[in-house]
C-alpha positions as CSV (number, residue, x, y, z in Angstrom):
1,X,-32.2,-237.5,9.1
2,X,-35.5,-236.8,11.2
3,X,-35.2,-236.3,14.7
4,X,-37.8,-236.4,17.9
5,X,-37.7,-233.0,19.4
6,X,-40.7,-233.6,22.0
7,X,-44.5,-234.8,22.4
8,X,-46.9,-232.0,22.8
9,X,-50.2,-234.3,23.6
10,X,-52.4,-231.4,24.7
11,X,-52.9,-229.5,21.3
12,X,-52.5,-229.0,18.0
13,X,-51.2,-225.8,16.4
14,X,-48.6,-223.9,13.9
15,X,-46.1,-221.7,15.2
16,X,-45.7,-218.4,15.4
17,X,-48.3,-216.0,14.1
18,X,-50.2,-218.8,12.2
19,X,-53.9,-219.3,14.4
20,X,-55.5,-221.7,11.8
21,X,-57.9,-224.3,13.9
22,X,-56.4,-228.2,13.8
23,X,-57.9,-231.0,14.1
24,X,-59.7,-230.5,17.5
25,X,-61.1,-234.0,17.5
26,X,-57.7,-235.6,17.8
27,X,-56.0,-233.2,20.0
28,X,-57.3,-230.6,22.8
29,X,-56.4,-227.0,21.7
30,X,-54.7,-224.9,24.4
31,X,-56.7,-222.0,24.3
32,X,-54.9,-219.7,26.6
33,X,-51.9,-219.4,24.0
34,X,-54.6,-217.6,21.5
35,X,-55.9,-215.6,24.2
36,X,-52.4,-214.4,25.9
37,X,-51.6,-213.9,22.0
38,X,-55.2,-212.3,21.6
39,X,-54.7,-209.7,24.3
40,X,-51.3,-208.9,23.6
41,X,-52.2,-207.9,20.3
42,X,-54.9,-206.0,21.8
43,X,-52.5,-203.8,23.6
44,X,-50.1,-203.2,21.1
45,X,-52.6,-202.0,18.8
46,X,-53.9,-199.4,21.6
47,X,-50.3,-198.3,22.4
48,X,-49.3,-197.9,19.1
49,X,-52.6,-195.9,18.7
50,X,-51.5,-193.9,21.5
51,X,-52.5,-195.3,24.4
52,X,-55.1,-192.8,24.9
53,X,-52.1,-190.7,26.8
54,X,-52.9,-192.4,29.8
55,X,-49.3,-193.1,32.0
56,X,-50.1,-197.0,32.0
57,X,-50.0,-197.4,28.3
58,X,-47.3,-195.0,27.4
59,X,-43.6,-195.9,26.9
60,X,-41.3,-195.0,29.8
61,X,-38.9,-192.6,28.5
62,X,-35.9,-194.5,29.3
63,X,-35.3,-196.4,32.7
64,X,-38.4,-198.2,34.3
65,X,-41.4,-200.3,33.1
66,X,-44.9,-199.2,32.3
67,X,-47.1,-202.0,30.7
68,X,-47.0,-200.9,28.0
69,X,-43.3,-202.1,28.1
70,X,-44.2,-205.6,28.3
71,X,-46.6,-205.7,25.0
72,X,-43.9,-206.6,22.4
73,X,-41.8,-208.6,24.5
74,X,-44.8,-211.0,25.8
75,X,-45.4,-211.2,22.3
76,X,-41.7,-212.1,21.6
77,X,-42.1,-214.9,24.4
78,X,-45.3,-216.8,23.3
79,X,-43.7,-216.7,20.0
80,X,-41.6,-218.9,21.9
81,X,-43.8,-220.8,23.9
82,X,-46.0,-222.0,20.3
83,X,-42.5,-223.1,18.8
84,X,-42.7,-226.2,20.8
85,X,-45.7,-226.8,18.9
86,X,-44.3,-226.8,15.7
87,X,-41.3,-228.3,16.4
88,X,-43.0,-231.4,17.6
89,X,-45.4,-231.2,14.6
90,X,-41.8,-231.4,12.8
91,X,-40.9,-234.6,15.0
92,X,-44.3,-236.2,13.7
93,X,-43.7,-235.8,10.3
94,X,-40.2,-236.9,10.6
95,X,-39.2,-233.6,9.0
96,X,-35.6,-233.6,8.1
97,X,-33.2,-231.1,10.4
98,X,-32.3,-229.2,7.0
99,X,-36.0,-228.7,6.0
100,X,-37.0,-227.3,9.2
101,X,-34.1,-224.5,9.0
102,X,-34.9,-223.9,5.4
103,X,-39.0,-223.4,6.2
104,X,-37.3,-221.3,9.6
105,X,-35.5,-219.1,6.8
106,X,-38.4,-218.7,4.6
107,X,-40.6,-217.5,7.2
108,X,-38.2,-215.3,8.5
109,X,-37.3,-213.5,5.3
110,X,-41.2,-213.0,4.9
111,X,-41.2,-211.3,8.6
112,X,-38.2,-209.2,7.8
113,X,-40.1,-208.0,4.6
114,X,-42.8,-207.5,5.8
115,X,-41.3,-205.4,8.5
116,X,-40.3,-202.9,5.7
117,X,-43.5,-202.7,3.9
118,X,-44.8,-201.5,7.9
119,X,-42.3,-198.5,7.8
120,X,-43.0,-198.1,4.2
121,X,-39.6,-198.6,3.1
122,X,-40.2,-196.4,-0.2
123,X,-36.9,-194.4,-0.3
124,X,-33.3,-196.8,-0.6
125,X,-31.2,-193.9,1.2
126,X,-33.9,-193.0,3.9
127,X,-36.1,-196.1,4.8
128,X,-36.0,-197.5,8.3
129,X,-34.7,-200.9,8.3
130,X,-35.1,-201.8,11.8
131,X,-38.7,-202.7,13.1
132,X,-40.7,-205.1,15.6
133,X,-41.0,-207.6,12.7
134,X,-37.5,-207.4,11.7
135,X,-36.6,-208.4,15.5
136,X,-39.3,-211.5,15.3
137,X,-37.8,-212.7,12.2
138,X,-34.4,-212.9,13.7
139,X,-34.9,-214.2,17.1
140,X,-37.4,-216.4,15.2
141,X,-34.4,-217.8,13.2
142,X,-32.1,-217.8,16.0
143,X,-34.4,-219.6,18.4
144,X,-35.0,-222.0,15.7
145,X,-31.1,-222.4,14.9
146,X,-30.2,-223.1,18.2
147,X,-33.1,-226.0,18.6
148,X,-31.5,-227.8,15.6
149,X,-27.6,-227.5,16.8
150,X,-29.1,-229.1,20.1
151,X,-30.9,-232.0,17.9
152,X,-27.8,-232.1,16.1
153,X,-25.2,-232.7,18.4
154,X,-26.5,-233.9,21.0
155,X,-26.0,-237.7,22.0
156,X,-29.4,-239.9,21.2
157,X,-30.8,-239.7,24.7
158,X,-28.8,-237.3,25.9
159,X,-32.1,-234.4,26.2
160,X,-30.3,-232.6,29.0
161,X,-27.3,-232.3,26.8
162,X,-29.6,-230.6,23.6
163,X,-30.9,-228.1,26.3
164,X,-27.3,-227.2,26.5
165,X,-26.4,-226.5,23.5
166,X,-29.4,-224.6,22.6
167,X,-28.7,-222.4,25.9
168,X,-25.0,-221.9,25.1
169,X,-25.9,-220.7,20.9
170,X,-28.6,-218.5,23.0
171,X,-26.1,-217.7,25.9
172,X,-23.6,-216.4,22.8
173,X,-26.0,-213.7,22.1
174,X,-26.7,-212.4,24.9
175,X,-23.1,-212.1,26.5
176,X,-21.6,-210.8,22.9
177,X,-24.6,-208.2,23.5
178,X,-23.4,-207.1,27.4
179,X,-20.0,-207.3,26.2
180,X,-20.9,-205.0,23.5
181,X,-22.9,-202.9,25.6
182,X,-20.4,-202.6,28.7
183,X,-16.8,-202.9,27.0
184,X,-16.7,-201.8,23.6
185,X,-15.1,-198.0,23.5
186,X,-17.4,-195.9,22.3
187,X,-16.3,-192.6,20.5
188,X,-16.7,-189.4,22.8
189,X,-18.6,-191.2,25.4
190,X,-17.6,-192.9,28.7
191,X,-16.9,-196.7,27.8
192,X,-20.3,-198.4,29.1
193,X,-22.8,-195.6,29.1
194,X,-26.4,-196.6,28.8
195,X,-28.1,-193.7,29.7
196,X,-29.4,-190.8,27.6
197,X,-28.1,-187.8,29.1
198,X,-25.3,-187.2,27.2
199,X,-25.6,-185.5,23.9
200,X,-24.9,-188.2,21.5
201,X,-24.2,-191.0,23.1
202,X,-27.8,-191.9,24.0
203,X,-27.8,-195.5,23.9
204,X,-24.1,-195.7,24.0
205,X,-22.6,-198.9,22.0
206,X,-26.4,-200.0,20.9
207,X,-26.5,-196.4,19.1
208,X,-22.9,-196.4,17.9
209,X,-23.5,-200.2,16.4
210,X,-26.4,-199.2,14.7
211,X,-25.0,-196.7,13.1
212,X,-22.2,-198.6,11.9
213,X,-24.9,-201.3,10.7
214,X,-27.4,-199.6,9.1
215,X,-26.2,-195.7,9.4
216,X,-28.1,-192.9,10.8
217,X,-30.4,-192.3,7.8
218,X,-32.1,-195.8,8.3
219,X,-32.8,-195.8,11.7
220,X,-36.3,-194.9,13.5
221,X,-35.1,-191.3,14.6
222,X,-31.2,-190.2,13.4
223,X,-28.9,-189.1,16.5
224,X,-30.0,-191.3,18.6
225,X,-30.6,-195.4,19.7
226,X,-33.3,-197.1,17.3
227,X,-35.7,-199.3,20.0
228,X,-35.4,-202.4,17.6
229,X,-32.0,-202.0,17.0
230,X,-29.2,-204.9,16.1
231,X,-28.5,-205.8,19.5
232,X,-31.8,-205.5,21.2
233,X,-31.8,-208.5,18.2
234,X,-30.5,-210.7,20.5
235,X,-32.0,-210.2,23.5
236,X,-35.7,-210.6,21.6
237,X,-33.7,-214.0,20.4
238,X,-33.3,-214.3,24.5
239,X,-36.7,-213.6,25.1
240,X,-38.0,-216.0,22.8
241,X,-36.2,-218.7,23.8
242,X,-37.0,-218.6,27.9
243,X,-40.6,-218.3,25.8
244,X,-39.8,-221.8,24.4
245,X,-37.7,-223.5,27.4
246,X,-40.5,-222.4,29.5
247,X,-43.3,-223.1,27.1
248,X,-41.6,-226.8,26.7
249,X,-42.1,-227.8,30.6
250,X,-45.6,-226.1,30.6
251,X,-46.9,-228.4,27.2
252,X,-45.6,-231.1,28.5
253,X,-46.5,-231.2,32.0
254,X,-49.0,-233.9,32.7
255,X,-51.5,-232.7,35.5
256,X,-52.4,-229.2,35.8
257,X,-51.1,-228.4,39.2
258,X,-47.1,-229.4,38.0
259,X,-48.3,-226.8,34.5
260,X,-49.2,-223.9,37.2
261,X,-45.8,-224.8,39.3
262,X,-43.7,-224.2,36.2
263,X,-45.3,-221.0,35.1
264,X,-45.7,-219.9,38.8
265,X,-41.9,-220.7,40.0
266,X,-40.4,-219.4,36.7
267,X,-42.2,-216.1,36.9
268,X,-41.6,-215.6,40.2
269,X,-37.6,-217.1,40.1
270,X,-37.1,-215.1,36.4
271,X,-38.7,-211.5,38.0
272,X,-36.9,-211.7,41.2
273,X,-33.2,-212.2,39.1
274,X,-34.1,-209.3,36.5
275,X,-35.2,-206.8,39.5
276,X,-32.3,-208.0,41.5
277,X,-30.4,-206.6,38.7
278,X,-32.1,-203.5,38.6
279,X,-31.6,-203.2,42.3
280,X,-35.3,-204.0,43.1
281,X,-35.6,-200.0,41.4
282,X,-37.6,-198.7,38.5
283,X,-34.3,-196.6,37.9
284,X,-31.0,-198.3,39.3
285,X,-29.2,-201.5,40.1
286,X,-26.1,-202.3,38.2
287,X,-28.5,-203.4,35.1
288,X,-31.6,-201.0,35.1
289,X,-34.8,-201.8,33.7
290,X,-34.5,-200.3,30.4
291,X,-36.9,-201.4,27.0
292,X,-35.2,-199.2,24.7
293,X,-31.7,-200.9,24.8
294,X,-33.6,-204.4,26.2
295,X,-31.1,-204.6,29.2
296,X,-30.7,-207.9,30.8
297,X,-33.1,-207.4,34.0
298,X,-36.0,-206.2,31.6
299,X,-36.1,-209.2,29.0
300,X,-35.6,-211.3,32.4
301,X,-38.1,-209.6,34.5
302,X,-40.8,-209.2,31.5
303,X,-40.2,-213.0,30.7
304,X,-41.1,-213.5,34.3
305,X,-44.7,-211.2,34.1
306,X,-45.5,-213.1,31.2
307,X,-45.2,-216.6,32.9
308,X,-47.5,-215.7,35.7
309,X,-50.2,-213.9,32.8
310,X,-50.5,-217.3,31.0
311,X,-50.4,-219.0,34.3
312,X,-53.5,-217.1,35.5
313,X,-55.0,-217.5,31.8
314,X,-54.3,-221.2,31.8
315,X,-56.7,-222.0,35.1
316,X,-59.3,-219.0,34.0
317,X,-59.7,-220.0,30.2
318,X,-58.6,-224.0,30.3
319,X,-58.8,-225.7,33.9
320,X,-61.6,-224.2,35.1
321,X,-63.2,-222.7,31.9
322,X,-64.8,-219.5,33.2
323,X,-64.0,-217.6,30.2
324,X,-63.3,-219.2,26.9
325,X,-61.7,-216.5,25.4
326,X,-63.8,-214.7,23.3
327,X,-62.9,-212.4,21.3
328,X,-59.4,-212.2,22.1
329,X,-59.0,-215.8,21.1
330,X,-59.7,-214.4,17.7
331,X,-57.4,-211.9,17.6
332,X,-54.5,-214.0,18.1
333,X,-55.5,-216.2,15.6
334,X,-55.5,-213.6,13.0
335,X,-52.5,-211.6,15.1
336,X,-50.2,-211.1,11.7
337,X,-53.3,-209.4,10.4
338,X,-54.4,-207.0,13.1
339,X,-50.4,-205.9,13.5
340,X,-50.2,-205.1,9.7
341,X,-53.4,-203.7,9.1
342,X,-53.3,-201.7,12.2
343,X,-49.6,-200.3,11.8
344,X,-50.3,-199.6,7.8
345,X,-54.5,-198.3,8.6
346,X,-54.3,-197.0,11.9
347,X,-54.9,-193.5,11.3
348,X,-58.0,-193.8,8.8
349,X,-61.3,-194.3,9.4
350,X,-62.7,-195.6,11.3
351,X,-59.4,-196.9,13.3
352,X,-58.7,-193.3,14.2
353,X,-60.1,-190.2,14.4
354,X,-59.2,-186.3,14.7
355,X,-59.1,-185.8,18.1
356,X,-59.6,-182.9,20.9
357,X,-55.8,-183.5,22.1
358,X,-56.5,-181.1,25.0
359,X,-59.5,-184.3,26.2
360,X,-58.1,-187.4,27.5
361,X,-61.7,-188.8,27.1
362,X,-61.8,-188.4,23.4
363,X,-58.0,-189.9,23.1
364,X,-59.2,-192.9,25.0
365,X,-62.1,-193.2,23.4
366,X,-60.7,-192.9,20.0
367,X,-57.7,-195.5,20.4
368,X,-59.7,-198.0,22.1
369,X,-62.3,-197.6,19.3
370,X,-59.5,-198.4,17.0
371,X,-58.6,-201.6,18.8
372,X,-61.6,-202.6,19.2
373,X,-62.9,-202.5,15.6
374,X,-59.5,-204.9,14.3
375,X,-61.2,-207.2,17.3
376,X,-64.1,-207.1,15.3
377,X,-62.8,-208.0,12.3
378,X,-60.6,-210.8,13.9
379,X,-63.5,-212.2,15.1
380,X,-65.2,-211.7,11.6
381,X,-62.5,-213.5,10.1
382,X,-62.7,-216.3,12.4
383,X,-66.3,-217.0,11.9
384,X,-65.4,-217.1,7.9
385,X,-62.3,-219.1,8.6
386,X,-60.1,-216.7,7.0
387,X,-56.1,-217.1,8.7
388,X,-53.6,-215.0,7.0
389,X,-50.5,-216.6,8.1
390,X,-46.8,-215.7,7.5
């Protein structure tokens, strides 16, 4: 049986990774959820380069945030955000509940294998199983799950009572992961430990579930935590859905000055509870800032940056229209296809290059050339029409 999720009168678009134009003459396009999508692209393809080894763009070794610690995890929340879209594409259509879990399945399989194909999953005893696409595909599933159990059970008018059950499917996730995290004894190290001091126990539970999960041999480096490991699964879920709660009151928002007041007062209220968990401390609190196990006050604190970002992109790009987005628009209309292209061609030519590694000019130089030619060819794709969508 169909159900109404919500009306989305400002624009027309798929959800996810899928940038194809709609319809413009019906609808108006939002065109700072390409651009936040563009840019964030454009930064994970520079990181992943390397970031040209400057400090900004390099992964914090453990406790803290760089921004480079924000580029997967923004893209995790407008994920979020652009489900709203399709979800009240879905209402439209009257799409039955069952049909829109099964097309939520299909698309998520396709992430997750795709995801191996990235680490080049060519050896059954070796290849990594964990990756970033693996962790869309489940919180893209997840997000979607909960949205349906709300639609499901909730009474017919009753839309405070479907934001409830979404947020306690959601909630389940996130405090069987602290649980996890804080209470589960760990062999041989202290009951709780998420630090990386101690010889294996780096990561503490996260390391020791993984390894029952998926085993040493099929995680990013054996002996230690795996970045997209199982439980960070759950806290991308987390990330995705403050993306689509969030991205709900923003779409539907009326006037312009009540859309900046939601992005504005949940970025602010969401940053100021994650670093008041990390004790308002790049390396402390009682839940430090920490993207390698995706504690609590990071996914809550990152959700908050990214709030304020498409805030500021939402008056520069569509109130006020000093920028329209070019060519970042492009790349996240084509963002599938600059993530696999760049992780499975990064380091031919002319993406990359041998490099001086003693001149932080010619690393710079090199991985921003890299980004810059996939922005090239996203924007060559866009002019041909050409959407590779998942």
């Amino acid at each position: 049986m169909p159900h109404t999720v919500c009306q989305m009168p400002e624009m027309v678009e798929e959800p996810l990774l899928d940038g194809r134009p709609r319809n413009a003459d019906k609808r108006v396009r939002v065109v700072c959820l390409d651009v936040f999508r563009g840019i964030t692209i454009f930064a994970m393809i520079f990181v992943n380069l390397g970031g040209g080894g400057l400090k900004a763009f390099t992964h914090v070794a453990w406790n803290g945030l760089e921004p480079a610690d924000c580029v997967f995890p923004c893209f995790a929340w407008i994920m979020g955000v652009t489900l709203n879209i399709s979800m009240a594409s879905h209402a439209k259509k009257g799409t039955p509940l069952w049909r829109i879990l099964l097309d939520s399945l299909i698309r998520s399989v396709k992430l997750f294998l795709l995801g191996l194909v990235v680490n080049n999953f060519r050896n059954l005893k070796t290849g990594r199983i964990t990756g970033v696409l693996q962790s869309f595909a489940f919180a893209f599933f997840m997000t979607t799950v909960a949205i349906v159990l709300g639609l499901v059970l909730k009474s017919d008018t009753r839309s405070w009572q479907q934001r409830t059950i979404e947020g306690n499917v959601i909630g389940s996730l996130v405090l069987t992961n602290l649980l996890i995290t804080f209470c589960l004894p760990v062999p041989g190290c202290p009951t709780g430990y998420i630090g990386n001091e101690i010889e294996g126990c780096t990561g503490g539970a996260h390391y020791y579930i993984d390894q029952k999960i998926f085993s040493d041999d099929h995680l990013y480096i054996s002996g230690t935590n795996d970045p997209e490991g199982f439980l960070n699964w759950f806290m991308v879920a987390f990330m995705a859905y403050i993306g689509y709660v969030t991205g709900g009151f923003f779409l539907n928002a009326k006037v312009w000055t009540l859309k900046v007041a939601i992005l504005t007062g949940s970025g602010v209220g969401l940053m100021l509870i994650g670093l008041g968990l990390a004790g308002f401390r790049v390396d402390g609190g009682t839940i430090p800032l920490n993207k390698q196990l995706w504690s609590l006050s990071f996914v809550l604190t990152v959700s908050g940056i990214a709030s304020l970002v498409l805030c500021s992109m939402y008056l520069v790009v569509d109130k006020y229209a000093f920028w329209h987005g070019t060519p970042f628009k492009q790349n996240g209309m084509n963002a599938i296809a600059l993530y696999v292209g760049h992780e499975v061609l990064g380091q031919h030519v002319p993406f990359g290059w041998d490099i001086d590694d003693d001149s932080k000019t010619d690393r710079v130089l090199s991985n921003l050339g890299g980004a810059i030619c996939w922005t090239l060819i996203a924007v060559w794709m866009a002019r041909k029409k050409i959407f590779i969508t998942v």
